[in-house]
C-alpha positions in Angstrom: 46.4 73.5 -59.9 49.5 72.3 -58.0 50.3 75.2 -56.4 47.5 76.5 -55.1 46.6 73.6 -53.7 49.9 73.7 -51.7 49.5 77.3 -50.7 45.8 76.2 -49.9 47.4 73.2 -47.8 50.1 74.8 -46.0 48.2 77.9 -44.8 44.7 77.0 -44.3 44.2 73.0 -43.7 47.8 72.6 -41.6 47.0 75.4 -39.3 43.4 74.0 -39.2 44.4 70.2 -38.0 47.5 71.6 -35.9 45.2 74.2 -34.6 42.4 71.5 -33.5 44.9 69.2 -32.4 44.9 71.0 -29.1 41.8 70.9 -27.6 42.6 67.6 -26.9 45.8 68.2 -24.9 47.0 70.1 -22.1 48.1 73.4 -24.0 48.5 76.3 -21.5 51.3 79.0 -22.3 51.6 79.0 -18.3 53.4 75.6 -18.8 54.4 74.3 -22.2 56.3 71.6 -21.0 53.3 69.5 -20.5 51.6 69.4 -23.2 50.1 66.1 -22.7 47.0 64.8 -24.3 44.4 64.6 -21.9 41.3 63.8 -24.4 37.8 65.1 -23.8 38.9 67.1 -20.4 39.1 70.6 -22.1 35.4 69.7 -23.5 34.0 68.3 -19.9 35.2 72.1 -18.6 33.8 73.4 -21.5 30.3 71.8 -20.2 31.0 71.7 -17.0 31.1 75.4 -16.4 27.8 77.4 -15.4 28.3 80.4 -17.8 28.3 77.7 -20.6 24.3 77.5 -20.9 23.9 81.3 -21.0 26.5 81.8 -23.5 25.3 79.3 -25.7 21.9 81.1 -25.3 23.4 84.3 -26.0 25.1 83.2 -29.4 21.6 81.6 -30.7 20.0 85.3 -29.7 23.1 87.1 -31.2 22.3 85.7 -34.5 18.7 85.3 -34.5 17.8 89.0 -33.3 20.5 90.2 -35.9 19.8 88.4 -39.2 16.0 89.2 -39.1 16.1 92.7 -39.3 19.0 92.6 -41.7 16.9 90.6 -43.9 14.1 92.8 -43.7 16.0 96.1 -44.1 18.3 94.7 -46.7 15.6 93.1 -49.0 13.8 97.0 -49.0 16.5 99.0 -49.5 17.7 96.4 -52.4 14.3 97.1 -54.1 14.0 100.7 -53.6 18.1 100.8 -54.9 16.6 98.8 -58.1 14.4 102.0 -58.8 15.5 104.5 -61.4 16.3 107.7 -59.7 18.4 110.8 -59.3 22.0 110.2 -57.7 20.9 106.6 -57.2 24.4 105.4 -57.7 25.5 108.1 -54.3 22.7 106.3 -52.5 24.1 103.0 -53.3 27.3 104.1 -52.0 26.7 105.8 -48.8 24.3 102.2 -48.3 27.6 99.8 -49.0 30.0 102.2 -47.5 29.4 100.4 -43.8 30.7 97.2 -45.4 34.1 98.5 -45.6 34.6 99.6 -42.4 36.0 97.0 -39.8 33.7 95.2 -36.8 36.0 96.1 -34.6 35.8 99.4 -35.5 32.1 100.1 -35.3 31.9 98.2 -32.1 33.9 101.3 -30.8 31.9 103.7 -32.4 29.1 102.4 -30.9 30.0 101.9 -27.6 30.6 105.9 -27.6 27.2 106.2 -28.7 25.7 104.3 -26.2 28.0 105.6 -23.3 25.5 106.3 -20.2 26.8 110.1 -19.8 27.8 111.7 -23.1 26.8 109.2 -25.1 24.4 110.9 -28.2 21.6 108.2 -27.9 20.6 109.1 -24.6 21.2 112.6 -25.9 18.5 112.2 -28.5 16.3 110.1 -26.7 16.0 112.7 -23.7 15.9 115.9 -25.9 12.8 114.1 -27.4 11.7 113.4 -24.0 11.6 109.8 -24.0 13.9 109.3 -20.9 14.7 112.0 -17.7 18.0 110.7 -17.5 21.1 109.1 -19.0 20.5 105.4 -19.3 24.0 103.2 -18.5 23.3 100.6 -21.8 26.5 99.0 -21.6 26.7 98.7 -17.9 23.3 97.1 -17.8 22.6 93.0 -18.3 18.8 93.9 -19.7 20.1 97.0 -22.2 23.8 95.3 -23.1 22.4 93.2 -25.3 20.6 95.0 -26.9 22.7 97.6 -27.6 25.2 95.4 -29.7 22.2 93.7 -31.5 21.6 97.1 -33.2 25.0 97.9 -33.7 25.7 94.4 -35.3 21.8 95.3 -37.6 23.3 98.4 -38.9 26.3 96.7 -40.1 25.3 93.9 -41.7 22.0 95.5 -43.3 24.2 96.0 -46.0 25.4 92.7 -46.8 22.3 92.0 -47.4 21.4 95.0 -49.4 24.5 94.0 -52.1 23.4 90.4 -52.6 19.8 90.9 -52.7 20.5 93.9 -55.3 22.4 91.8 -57.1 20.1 88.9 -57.5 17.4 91.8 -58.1 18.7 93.0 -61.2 18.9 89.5 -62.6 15.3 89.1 -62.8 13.9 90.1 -66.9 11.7 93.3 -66.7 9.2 91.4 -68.7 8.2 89.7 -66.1 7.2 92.6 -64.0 5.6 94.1 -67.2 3.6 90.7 -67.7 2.5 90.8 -64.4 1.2 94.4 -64.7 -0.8 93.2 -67.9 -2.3 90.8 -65.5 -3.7 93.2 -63.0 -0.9 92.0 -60.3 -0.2 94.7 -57.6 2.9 95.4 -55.9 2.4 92.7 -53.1 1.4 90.0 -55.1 4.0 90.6 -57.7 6.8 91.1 -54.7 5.7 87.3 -53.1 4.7 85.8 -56.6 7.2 86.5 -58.6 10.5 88.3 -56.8 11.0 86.2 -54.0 10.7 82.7 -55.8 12.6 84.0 -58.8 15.5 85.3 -55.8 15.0 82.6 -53.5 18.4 80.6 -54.1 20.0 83.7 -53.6 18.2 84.3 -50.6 19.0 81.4 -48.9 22.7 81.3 -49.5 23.3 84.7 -48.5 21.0 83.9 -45.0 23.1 80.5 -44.3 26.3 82.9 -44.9 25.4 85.3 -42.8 24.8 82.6 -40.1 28.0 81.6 -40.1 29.6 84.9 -40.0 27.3 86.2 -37.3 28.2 83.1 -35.1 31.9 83.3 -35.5 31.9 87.6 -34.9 32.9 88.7 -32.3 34.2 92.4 -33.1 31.4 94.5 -32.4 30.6 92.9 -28.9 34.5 92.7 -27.9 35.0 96.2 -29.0 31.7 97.3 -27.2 31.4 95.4 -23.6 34.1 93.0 -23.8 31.3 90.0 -23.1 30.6 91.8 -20.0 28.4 93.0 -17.6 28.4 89.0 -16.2 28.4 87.4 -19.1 25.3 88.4 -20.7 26.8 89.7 -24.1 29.0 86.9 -24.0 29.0 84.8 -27.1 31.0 81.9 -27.8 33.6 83.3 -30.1 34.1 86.3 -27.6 34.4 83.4 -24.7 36.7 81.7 -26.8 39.0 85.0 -27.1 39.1 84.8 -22.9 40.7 81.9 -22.6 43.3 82.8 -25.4 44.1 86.0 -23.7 44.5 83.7 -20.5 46.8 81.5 -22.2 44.5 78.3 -22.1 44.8 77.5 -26.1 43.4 73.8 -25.4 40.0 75.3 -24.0 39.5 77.8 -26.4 40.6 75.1 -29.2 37.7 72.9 -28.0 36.0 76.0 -28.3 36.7 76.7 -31.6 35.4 73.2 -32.5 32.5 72.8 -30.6 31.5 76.6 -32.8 32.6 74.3 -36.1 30.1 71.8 -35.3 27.0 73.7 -34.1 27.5 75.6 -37.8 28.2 72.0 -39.8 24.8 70.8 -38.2 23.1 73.7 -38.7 24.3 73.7 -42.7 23.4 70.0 -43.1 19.6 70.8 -41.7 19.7 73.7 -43.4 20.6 72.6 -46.8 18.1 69.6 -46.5 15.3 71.5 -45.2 16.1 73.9 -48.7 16.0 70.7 -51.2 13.2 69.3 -49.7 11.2 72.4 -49.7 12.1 72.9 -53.6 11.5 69.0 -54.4 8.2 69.8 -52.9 7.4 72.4 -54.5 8.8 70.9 -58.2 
């Protein structure tokens, strides 16, 4: 095991430490002769600036709005995919293909689709005749955010969709059948038997997708940029800012304060999961 834990040291946990290392120092590429350790100050900005609180409350809203309907979506198209039908195995590929296309990428797609003149949502939505005219949904705070929710749903419905599947065709047929002999209808079955026998899988693949949907940033840099004032702004795409300003300590302390919020979350997370199961055993 030797030398992948090398490779594992050199390029993971080395850039990691020499990576966190300077949030705590003065580490602009505007001066790199002083980089001096200066502590907590890069945090006390961090804090100290006004956008801080909405972009915090952004990044709780980015993954909230985003990993419910995923969930949802993904768990029905899992258990119609389980079915036996005609060119189910097209189906499941047309479902998974999104998953190989990058963030970034979609984030541009999208932001074409919700342009405010020739974008084909407005397009739709006034041939139908739910709006007179062109709505700007990038350009506005109250429609920005909304607009890279969905985009960030379609794409990760199919995580979802793969693991749930997956965890799906582990469960034995007989107990569907058994439960059928009992007189147990689709609901009851679905909330009696699926979900518990599914529900590690469940929960692992919804504290993964967290994490990932905290530290993504593609779809909303490739669609507004964090813009219009800050209200798509998340704290990974803040982060990127002050990179592309050359402030590496700032968006260092950045990068930690995100590693943090996630390890607390986990910890809560995982304990709420065990004692929910002790209670239940």
């Amino acid at each position: 095991m030797l030398p992948a834990a090398i490779f594992v040291g050199v390029f993971i946990y080395y850039p990691m430490l020499a990576g966190s290392q300077m949030a705590f120092r003065h580490w602009n590429l505007s001066n790199l002769t002083d980089t001096s350790w200066i502590g907590l100050q890069n945090f006390a900005t961090i804090f100290a600036d006004p956008s801080f609180g909405v972009i915090l409350g952004n990044s709780v809203l980015w993954v909230v709005a985003s990993i419910v309907p995923q969930l949802v979506i993904g768990f029905a198209l899992a258990l119609w995919l389980r079915r036996r039908f005609r060119f189910r195995g097209l189906y499941q590929a047309l479902i998974f293909f999104p998953w190989a296309i990058s963030g970034f990428l979609i984030g541009i797609l999208f932001r074409w689709m919700f342009n405010g003149e020739f974008g084909v949502v407005n397009d739709l939505l006034m041939k139908t005749g739910l709006i007179d005219q062109g709505i700007p949904w990038l350009a506005q705070p109250d429609t920005a955010m909304f607009a890279v929710i969905i985009a960030n749903i379609w794409y990760g419905v199919t995580f979802f969709a793969i693991m749930i599947l997956a965890a799906l065709q582990s469960v034995p047929d007989e107990l569907f059948e058994a439960a059928a002999l009992d007189g147990a209808g689709k609901v009851r079955t679905l909330f009696q038997i699926t979900i518990p026998y599914i529900s590690t899988t469940l929960a692992l693949t919804v504290l993964l997708r967290v994490i990932w949907i905290f530290n993504f940033p593609d779809i909303i840099w490739a669609m507004t940029g964090g813009g219009p004032a800050n209200q798509t702004h998340i704290i990974t795409t803040w982060m990127i800012t002050f990179t592309q300003k050359g402030d590496y300590g700032v968006a260092s302390a950045l990068g930690l304060i995100v590693v943090g919020l996630l390890l607390v979350f986990s910890a809560f997370y995982l304990m709420a999961l065990r004692g929910k199961k002790e209670a239940s055993s």
